[in-house]
N, C-alpha and C positions, 0 to 999 in steps of 0.2 A: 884224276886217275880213273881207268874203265873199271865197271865189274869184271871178276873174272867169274866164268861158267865154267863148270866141269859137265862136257857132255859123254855121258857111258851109254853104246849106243854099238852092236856088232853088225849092223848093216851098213855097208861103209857108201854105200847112195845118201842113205839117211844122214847118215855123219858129215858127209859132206855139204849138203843143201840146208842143215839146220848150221851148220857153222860159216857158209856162208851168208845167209842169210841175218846170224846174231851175230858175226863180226860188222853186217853192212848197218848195225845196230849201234856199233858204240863199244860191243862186247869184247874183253879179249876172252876165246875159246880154249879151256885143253878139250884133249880128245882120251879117252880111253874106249875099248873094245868090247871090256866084260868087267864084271864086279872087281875081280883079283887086281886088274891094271890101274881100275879105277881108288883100292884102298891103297894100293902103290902109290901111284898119285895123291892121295891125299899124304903122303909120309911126307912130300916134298913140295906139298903147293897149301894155297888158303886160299880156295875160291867164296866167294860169295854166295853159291849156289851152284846144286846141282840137278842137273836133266839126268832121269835114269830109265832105262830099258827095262823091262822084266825079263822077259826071255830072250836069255842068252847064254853062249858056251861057259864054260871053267867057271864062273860062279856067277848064277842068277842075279836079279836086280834085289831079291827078298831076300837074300842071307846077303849080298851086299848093300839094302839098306838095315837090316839089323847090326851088320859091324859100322857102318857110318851113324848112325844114330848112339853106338857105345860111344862113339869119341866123345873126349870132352867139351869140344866146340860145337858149338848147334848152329847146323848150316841149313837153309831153308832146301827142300826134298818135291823136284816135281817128278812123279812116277810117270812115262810116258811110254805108252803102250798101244797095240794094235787091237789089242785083245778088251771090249769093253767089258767083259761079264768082269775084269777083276776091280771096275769102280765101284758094286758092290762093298767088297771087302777092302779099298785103301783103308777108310775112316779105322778099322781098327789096325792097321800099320801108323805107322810113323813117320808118313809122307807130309807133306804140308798141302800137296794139292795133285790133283792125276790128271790128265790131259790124253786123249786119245791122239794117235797120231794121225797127222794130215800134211798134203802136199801144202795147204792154206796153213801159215803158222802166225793169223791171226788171235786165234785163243792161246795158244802158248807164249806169247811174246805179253798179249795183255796181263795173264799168270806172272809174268817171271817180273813187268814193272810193278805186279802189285806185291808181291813176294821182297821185292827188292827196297819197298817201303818208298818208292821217288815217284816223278813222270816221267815223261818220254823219253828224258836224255840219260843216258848210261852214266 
């Protein structure tokens, strides 16, 4: 059976070439837009991980990793973002790991197999 990703992510370029990309993976992808879709989604799905955006519409990545972090399932947290000055400040969030974005999703793919505790295969 694949992992499932939940990717939160309102650039929908983005959202698409990271889900293609981790479906040509092994991965099955949701998608959400903004934090609010993304805690929706989590009412009704159990991913194994999630890729999260900071900035973004109707609720940021930072008040929606504080509500995903209350749940009582603890799901591995890669903060993915454009913006570097805030890998400063992940460590005292409640991220598992932060990952600048790039068209190259060689360091993001290496994150998410070590996050996911396997090797290569999904």
């Amino acid at each position: 059976m694949s992992k499932k990703i939940l990717l939160v992510e309102d650039d929908e370029g983005i959202r698409l070439l990271y889900q293609q990309e981790l479906e040509e993976e092994g991965y099955e992808v949701l998608l959400a837009k903004n934090g609010k879709e993304a805690i929706e989604c989590l009412q009704q799905e159990r991913p194994d991980l999630i890729i999260l955006d900071i900035v973004m519409p109707v609720m940021d990545g930072i008040e929606a990793l504080g509500r995903i972090v209350g749940r009582e399932r603890r799901v591995p947290i890669i903060l993915n973002t454009s913006y570097p000055h805030y890998r400063q400040d992940f460590l005292s969030w409640a991220a598992d790991a932060y990952v600048t974005k790039s068209d190259d999703l060689t360091e993001l793919k290496a994150k998410i197999r070590e996050l996911l505790g396997r090797g290569a295969n999904p």
